[in-house]
C-alpha positions as CSV (number, residue, x, y, z in Angstrom):
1,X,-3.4,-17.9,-30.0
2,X,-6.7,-17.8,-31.6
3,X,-6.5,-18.9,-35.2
4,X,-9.7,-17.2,-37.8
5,X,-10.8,-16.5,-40.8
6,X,-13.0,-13.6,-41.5
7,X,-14.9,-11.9,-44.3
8,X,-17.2,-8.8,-45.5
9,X,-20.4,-9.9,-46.7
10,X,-22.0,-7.1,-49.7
11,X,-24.1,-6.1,-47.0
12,X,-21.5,-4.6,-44.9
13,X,-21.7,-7.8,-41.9
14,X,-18.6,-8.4,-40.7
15,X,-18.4,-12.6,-40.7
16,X,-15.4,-14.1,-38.5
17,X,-15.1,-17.8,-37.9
18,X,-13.1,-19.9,-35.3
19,X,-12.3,-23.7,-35.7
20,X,-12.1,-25.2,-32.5
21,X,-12.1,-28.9,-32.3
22,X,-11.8,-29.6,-29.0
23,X,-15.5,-29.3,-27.9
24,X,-19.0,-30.4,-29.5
25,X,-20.3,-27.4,-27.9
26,X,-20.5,-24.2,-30.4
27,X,-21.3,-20.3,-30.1
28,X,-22.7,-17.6,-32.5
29,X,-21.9,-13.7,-31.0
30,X,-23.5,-11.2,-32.6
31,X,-22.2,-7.4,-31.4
32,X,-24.2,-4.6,-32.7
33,X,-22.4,-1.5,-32.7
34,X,-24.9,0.6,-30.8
35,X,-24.5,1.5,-27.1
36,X,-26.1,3.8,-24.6
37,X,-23.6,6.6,-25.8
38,X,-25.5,6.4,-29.0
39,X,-29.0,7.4,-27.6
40,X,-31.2,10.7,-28.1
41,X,-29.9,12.1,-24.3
42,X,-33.7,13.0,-24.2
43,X,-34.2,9.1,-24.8
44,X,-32.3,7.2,-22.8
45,X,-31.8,3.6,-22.0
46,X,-33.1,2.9,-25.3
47,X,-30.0,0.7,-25.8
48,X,-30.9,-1.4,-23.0
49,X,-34.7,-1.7,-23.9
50,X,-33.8,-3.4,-27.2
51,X,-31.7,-6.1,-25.5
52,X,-35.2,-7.4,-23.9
53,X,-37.2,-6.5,-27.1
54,X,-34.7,-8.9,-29.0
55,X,-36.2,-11.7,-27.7
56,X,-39.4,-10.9,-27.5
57,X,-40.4,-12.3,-30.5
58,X,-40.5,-11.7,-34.2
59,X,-43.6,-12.4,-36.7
60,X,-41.8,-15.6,-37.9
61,X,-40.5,-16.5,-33.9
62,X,-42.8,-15.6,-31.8
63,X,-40.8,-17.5,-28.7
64,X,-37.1,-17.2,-28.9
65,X,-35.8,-18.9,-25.9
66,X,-38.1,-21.7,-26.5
67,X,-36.4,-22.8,-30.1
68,X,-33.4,-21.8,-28.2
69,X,-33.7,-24.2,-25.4
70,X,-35.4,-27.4,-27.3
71,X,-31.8,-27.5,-30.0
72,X,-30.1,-27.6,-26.4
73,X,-29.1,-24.2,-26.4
74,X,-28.5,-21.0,-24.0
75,X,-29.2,-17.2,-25.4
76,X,-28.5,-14.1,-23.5
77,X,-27.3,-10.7,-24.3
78,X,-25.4,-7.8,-22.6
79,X,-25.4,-3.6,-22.9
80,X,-22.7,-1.5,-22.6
81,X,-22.4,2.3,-23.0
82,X,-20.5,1.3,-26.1
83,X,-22.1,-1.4,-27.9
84,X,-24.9,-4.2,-27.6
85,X,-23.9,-8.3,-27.3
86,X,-26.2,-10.9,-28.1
87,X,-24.8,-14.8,-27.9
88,X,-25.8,-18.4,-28.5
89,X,-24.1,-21.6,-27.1
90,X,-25.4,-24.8,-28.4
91,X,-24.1,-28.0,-29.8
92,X,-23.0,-27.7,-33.1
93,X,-25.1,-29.8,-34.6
94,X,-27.5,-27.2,-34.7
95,X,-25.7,-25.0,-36.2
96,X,-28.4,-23.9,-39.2
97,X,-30.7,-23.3,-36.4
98,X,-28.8,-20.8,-34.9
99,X,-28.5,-18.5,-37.6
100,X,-31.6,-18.8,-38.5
101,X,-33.0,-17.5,-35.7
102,X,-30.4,-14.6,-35.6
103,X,-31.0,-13.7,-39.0
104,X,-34.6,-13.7,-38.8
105,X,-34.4,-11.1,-36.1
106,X,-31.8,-9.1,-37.8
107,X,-34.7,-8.9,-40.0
108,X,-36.9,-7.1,-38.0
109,X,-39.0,-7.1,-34.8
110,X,-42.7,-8.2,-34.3
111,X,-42.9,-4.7,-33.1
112,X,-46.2,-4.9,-31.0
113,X,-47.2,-2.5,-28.4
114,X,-47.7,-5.6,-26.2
115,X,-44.3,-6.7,-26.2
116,X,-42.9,-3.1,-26.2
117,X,-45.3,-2.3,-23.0
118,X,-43.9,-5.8,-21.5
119,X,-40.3,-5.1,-22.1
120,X,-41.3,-1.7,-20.6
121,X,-42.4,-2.9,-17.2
122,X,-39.3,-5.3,-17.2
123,X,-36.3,-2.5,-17.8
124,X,-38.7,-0.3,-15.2
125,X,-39.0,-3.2,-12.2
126,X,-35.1,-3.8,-13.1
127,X,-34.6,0.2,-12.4
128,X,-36.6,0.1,-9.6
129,X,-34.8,-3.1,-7.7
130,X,-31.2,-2.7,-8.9
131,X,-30.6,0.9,-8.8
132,X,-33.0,2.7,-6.7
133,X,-34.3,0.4,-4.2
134,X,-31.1,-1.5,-3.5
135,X,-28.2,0.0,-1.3
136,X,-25.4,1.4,-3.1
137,X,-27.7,1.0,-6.4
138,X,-27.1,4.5,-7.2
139,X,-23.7,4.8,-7.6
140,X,-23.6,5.3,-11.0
141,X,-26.4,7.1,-11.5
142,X,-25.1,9.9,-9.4
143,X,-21.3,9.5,-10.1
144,X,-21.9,9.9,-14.2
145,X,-23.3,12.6,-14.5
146,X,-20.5,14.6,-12.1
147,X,-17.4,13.1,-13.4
148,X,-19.1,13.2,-17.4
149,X,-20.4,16.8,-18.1
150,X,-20.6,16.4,-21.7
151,X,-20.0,12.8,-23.3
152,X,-22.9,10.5,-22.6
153,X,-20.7,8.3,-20.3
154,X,-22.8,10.8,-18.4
155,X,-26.0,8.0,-17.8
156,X,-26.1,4.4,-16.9
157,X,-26.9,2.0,-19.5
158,X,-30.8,1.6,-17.7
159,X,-30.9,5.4,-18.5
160,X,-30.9,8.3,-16.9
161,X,-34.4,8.3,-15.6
162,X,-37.1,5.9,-15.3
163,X,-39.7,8.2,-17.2
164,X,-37.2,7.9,-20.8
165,X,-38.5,4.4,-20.5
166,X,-42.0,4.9,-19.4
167,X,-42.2,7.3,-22.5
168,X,-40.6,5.3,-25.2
169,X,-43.4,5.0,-28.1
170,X,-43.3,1.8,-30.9
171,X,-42.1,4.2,-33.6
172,X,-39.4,5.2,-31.2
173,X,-38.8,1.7,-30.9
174,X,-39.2,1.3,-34.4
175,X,-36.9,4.1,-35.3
176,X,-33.8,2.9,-33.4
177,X,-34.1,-0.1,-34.5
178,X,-33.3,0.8,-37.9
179,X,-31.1,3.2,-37.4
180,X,-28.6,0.8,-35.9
181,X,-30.1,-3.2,-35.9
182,X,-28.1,-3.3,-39.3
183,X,-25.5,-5.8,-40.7
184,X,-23.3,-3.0,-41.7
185,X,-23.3,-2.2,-37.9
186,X,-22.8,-6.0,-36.9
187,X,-19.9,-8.1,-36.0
188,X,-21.0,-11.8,-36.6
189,X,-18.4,-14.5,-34.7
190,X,-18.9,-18.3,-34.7
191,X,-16.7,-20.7,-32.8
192,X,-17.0,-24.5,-33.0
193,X,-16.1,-27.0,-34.6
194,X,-17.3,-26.4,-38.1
195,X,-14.7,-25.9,-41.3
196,X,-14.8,-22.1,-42.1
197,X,-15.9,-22.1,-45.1
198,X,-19.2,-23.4,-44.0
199,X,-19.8,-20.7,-41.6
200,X,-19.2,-18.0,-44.2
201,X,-21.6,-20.3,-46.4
202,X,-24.3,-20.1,-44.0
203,X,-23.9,-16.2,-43.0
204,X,-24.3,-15.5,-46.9
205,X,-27.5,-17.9,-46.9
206,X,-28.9,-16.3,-43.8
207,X,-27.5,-12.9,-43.6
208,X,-27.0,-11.7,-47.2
209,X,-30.3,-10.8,-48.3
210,X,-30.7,-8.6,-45.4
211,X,-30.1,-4.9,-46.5
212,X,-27.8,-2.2,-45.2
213,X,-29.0,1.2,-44.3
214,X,-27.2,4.5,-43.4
215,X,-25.8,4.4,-39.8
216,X,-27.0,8.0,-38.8
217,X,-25.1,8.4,-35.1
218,X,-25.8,10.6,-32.3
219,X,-23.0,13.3,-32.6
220,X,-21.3,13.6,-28.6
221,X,-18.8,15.9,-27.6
222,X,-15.6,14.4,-25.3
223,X,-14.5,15.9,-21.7
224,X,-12.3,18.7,-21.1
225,X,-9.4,17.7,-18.6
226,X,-10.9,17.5,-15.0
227,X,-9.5,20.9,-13.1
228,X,-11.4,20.2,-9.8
229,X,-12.0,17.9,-7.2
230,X,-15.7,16.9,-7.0
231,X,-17.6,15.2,-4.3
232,X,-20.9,14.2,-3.6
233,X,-23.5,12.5,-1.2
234,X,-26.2,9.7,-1.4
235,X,-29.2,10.0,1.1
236,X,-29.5,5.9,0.2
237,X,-29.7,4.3,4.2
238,X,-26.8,1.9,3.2
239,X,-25.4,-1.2,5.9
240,X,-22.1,0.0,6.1
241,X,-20.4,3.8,5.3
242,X,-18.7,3.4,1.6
243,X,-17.4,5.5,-1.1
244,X,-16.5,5.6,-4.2
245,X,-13.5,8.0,-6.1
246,X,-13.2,7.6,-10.0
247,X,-10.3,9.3,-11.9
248,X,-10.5,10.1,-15.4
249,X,-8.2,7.7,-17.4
250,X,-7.3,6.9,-21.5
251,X,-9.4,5.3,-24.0
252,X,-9.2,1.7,-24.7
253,X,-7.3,1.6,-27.6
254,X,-4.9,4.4,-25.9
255,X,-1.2,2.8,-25.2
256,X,-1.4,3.7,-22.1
257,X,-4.1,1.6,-21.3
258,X,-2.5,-1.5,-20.0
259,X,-0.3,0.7,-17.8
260,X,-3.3,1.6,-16.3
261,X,-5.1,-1.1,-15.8
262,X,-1.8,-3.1,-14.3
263,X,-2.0,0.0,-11.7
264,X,-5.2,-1.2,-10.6
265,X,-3.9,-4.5,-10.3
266,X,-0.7,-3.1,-7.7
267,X,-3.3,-1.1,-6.0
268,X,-5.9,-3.9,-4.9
269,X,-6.0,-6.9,-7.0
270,X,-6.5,-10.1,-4.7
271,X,-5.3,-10.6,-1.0
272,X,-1.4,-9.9,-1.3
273,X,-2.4,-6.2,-3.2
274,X,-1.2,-2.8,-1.5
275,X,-4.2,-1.5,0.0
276,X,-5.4,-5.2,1.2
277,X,-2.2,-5.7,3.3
278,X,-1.8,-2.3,4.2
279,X,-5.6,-1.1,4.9
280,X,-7.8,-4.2,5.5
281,X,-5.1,-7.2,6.7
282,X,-2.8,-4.8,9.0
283,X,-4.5,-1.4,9.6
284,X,-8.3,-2.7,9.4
285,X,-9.9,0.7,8.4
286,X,-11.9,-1.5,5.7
287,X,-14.1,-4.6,5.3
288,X,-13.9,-4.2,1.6
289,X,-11.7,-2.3,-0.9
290,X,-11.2,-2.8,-4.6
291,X,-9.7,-1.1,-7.7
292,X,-10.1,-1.7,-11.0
293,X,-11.1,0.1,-14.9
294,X,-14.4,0.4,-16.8
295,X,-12.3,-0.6,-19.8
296,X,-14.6,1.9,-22.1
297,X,-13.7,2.6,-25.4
298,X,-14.0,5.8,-25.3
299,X,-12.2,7.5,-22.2
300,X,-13.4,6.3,-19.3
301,X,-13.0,5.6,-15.1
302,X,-10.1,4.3,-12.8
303,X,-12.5,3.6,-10.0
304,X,-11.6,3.1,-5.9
305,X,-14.4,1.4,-4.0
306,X,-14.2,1.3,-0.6
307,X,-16.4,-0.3,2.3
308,X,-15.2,0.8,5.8
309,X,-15.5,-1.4,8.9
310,X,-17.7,-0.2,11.7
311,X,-17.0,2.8,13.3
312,X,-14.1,3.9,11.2
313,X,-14.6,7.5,10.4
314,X,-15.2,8.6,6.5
315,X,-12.4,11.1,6.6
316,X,-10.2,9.1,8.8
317,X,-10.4,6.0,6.1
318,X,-9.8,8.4,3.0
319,X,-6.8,10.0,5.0
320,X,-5.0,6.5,5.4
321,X,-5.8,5.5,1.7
322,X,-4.6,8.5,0.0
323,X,-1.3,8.2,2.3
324,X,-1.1,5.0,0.8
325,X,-1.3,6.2,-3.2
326,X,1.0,9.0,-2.0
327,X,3.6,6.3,-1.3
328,X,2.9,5.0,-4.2
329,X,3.6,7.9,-6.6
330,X,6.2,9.0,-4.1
331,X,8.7,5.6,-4.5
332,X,6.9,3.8,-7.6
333,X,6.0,-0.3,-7.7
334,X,8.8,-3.1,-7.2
335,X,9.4,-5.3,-10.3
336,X,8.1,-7.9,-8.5
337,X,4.9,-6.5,-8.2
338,X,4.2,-6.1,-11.9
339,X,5.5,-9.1,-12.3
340,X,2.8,-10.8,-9.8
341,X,-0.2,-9.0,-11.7
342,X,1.6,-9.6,-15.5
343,X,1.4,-13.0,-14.7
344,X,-2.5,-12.9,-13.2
345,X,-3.3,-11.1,-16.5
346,X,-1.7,-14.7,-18.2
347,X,-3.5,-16.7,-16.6
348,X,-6.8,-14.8,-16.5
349,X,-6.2,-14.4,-20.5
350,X,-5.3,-18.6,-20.9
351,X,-8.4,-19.3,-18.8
352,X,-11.0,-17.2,-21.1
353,X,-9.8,-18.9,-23.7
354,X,-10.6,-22.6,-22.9
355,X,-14.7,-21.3,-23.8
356,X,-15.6,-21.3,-27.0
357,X,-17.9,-18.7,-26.1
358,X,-15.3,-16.4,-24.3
359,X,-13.5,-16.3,-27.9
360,X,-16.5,-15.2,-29.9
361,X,-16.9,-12.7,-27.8
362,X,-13.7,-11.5,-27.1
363,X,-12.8,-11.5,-31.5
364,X,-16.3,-9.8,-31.7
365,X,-15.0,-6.7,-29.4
366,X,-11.3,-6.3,-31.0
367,X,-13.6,-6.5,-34.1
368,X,-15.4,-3.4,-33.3
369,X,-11.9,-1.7,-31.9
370,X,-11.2,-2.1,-35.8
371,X,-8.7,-5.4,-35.3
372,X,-9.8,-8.8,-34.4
373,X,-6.2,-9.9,-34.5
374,X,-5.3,-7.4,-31.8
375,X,-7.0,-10.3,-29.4
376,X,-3.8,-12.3,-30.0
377,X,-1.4,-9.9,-28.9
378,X,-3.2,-8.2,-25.9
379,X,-0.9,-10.5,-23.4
380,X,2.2,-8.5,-25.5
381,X,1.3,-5.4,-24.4
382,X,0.8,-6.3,-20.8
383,X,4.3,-7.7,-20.9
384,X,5.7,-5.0,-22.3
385,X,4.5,-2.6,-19.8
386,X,7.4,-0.6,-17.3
387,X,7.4,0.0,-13.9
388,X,8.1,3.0,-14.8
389,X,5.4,3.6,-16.8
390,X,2.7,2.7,-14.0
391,X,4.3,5.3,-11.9
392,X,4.3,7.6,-15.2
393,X,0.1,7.0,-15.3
394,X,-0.2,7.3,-11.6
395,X,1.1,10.2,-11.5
396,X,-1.2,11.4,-14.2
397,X,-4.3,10.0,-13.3
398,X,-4.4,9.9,-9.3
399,X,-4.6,13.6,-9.1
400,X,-6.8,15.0,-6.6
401,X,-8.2,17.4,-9.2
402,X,-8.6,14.7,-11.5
403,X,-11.1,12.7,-8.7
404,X,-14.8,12.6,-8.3
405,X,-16.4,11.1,-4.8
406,X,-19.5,9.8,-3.7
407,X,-19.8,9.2,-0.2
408,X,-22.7,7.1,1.3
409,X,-22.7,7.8,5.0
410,X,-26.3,7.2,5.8
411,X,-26.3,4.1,8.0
């Protein structure tokens, strides 16, 4: 159970506080509301480019990580199609410095077209090494836009294309920054050791003077059901033969949701799953093969990834795991199989909630599903969950109409 407070400041930030007194060590989360689904689809991987630009200075800080590291603290930040993270850990006694430095960047860039056409060069070497020169670093560029037609699930969070980057201009910069770098569109979370009424003290004298603006979103249009199976090649040389088959599946707030994601768990979650015993322990057609959810919050991807051992045919390896989801659907899970992967959910849950930093986070996200306090009741829902319901979303979502699949058979 995590216990907090939270409040509204007049400018629309969103201020939740956690008391934890077992550790000196505290964290400050910041989530802006503003993901790569949000972009201009002419401009993408903006999203991205402002999680570098955030630290590249402001006029008052001109070296973030710097002040960061000499209170004895760590920064970094994270983008998702959904929504942009930035986090500090640090020990508490330096505590004003923290949101100090987070306001004063709330506040507004240095905005120089040397930092912009550094942080430029960075996102561009990053697309370069992770997606396009790396094997397998691809995948996602190719399997979005297939499986997404219409929502902007449809490109990666680097963007769709290097040259959206290499064209970004400062007032484009300038533009999405305040359209969306607003308190009304934050989600500020400490946790530490620090009596709440401080922290809402210090968000007011840090973050109060900051004005709102109007939130002007991109307007998107969601998928039509999937009526056809779709498949697809890389020309990537790759060390091994691989693929990849993503179903469409609900939303994150959707009930059905930890159904779902349990199935993944059945399907190939550690050594004693399914498809490891059946297809990489017994019947070696596989060096590698994992299941698991994008957990988007809009409706996202049940993905299969599968790396086949030498000399195992493509076909041949797809034939054997679809006869295993067939048996599956066919005959359902045992109860002690959901009971294996209810109680790994426990214990993965118990874990991520020994870090201070793990619990700003994870309030800051159920904040921006519209309920911190569904964070204390996630564990609920996973026990609530029927075998019968994970053969109920099975059947709806392993449908071979429902499937996309890149293949990567260059080797």
């Amino acid at each position: 159970m995590i216990n907090y407070k939270e409040r509204t400041l007049a400018n629309g930030l969103k201020v939740i506080a956690h008391r934890d007194t077992s550790t000196p060590m505290a964290a400050l989360n910041i989530l802006y509301k503003v993901g790569a689904k949000d972009e201009d689809p002419s401009m993408t991987g903006f999203a991205h480019l402002f999680e570098h630009l955030m630290f590249g200075g402001t006029p008052a800080v001109p070296d973030f990580d710097t002040l960061v590291q000499n209170m004895g603290g760590d920064s970094n930040a994270f983008t998702t199609n959904d929504y942009t993270n930035y986090y500090l850990s640090f020990p508490k006694d330096n505590i004003e410095r923290a949101f100090w430095l987070e306001a004063d960047r709330m506040k507004g860039l240095a905005f120089t077209q040397k930092s912009l056409d550094v942080q430029k060069n960075v996102v561009i070497e990053e697309f370069k090494q992770r997606y396009l020169n790396q094997p397998y670093g691809d995948a996602w560029l190719k399997i979005r836009p297939v499986a997404y037609k219409v929502h902007p699930y449809k490109w990666a969070t680097i963007g769709e294309k290097i040259e959206h980057i290499e064209k970004a201009e400062l007032q484009d910069v300038k533009d999405f920054f305040y359209r969306y770098y607003l308190p009304n569109n934050a989600i500020l979370v400490f946790a530490g050791d620090v009596e709440e009424e401080k922290i809402f003290a210090l968000a007011e004298h840090y973050f109060g003077a900051i004005p709102s603006g109007e939130i002007k979103r991109q307007k998107y249009s969601f998928e039509s059901p999937q009526s056809e199976y779709r498949d697809l090649n890389s020309d990537l040389k790759v060390p091994v033969k691989s693929f990849y088959q993503v179903y469409h599946m609900p939303a994150r707030n959707h009930k059905d949701y930890y159904a779902v994601d349990l199935l993944s768990d059945v399907l190939a979650r550690g050594t004693s799953s399914r498809l490891y015993q059946k297809l990489v322990k017994e019947n070696p057609l596989f060096a590698e093969l994992s299941t698991y959810i994008m957990g988007s919050v809009d409706p996202g991807l049940f993905v299969v990834h599968a790396m086949l051992s030498d000399n195992v045919d493509i076909d041949e390896a797809k034939a054997a795991l679809q006869k295993e989801m067939d048996e599956l659907l066919q005959n359902g899970i045992l109860e002690n199989e959901l009971k294996k992967v209810v109680h790994k959910s426990e214990t993965s849950l118990v874990y991520s909630e020994m870090n201070v930093l793990n619990k700003a986070q994870n309030l800051a996200f159920f904040e921006m599903l519209e309920d911190a306090s569904l964070v204390n009741t996630q564990q609920e829902k996973y026990n609530e969950v029927t075998s019968a319901e994970v053969l109920r979303v099975a059947k709806e979502i392993l449908r071979n109409e429902n499937c996309t699949c890149l293949n990567y058979t260059n080797v």
